[in-house]
DRENSE-993972 format. One record per residue (C-alpha): residue number from 1; residue in one letter; z, y, x. Coordinates in steps of 0.25 Angstrom, whole numbers, plus 2048, in hexadecimal, padded with zeros to 3 digits. Layout:
(r NUM, A, (Z, Y, X));
...
% end
This chain:
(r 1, X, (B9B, 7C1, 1D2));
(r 2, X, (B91, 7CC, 1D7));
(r 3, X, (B84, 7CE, 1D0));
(r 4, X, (B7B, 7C6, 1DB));
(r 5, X, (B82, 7BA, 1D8));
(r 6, X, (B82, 7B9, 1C9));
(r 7, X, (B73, 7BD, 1C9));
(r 8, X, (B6E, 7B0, 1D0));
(r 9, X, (B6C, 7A4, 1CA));
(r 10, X, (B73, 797, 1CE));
(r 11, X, (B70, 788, 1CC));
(r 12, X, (B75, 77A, 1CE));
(r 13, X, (B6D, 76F, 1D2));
(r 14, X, (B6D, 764, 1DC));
(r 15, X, (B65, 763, 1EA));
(r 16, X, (B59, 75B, 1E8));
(r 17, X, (B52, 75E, 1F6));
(r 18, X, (B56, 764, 205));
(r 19, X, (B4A, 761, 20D));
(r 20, X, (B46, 76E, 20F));
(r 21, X, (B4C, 778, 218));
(r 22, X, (B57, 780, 213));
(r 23, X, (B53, 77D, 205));
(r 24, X, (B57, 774, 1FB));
(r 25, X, (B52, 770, 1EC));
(r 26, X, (B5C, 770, 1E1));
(r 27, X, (B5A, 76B, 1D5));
(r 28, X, (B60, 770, 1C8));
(r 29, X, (B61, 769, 1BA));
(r 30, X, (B63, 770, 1AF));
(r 31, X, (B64, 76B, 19F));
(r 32, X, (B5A, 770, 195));
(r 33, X, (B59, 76D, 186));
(r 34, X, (B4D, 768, 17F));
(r 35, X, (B4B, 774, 172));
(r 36, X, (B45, 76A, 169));
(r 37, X, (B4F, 75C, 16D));
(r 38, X, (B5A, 763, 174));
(r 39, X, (B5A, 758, 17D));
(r 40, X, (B60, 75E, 18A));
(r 41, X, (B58, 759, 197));
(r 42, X, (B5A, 75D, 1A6));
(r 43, X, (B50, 766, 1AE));
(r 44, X, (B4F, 769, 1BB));
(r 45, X, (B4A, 773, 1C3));
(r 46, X, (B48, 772, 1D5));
(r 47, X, (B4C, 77F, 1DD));
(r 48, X, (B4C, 780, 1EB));
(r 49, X, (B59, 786, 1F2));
(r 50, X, (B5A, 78D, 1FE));
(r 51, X, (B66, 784, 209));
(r 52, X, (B66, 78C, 215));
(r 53, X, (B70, 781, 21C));
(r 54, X, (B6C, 774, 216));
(r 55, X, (B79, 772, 211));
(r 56, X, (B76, 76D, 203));
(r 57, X, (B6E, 75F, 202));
(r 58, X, (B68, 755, 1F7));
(r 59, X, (B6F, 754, 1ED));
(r 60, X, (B7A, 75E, 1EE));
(r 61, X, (B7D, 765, 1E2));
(r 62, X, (B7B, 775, 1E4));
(r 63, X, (B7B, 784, 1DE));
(r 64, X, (B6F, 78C, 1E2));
(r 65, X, (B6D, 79A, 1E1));
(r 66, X, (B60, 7A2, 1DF));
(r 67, X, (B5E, 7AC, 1E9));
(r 68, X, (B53, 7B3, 1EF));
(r 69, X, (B46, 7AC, 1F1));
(r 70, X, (B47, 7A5, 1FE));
(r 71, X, (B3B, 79F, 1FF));
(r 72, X, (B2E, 79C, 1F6));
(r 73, X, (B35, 793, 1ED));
(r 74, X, (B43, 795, 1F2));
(r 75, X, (B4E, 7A0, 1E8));
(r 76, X, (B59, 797, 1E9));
(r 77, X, (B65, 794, 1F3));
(r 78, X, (B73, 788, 1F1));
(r 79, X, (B7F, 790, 1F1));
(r 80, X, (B87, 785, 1F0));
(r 81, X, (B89, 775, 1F0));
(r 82, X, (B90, 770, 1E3));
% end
């Protein structure tokens, strides 16, 4: 494994919207513990993913990748469909 590889970040979440051209919106759920009840709760967070196919579609579950800014609000691409 080189060293471009281990120094981007990867997520997993699931296709929420492909409407727009060559973009998706993926959505990413994480657990986080409460510091005073230590009750765990789900939060989740939107990030828009660059497709340049149209391959992957509502809800497919993927990995994205940050990357390079592609557009205003655009850093991440899918590498894969799980």
């Amino acid at each position: 494994m080189s060293h471009q590889e281990s120094s981007r970040r990867r997520l997993q979440g699931i296709i929420i919207s492909d409407k727009m051209a060559k973009t998706v919106v993926v959505r990413v759920d994480r657990m986080k513990m409460h510091p005073k009840y230590k009750k765990r709760y789900t939060m989740s967070k939107k990030y828009k993913a660059h497709d340049e196919k149209g391959d992957y579609h509502v809800g497919d579950q993927v990995i994205i990748e940050e990357t390079r800014p592609i557009s205003k609000d655009k850093c991440w691409r899918v590498v894969k469909k799980i």
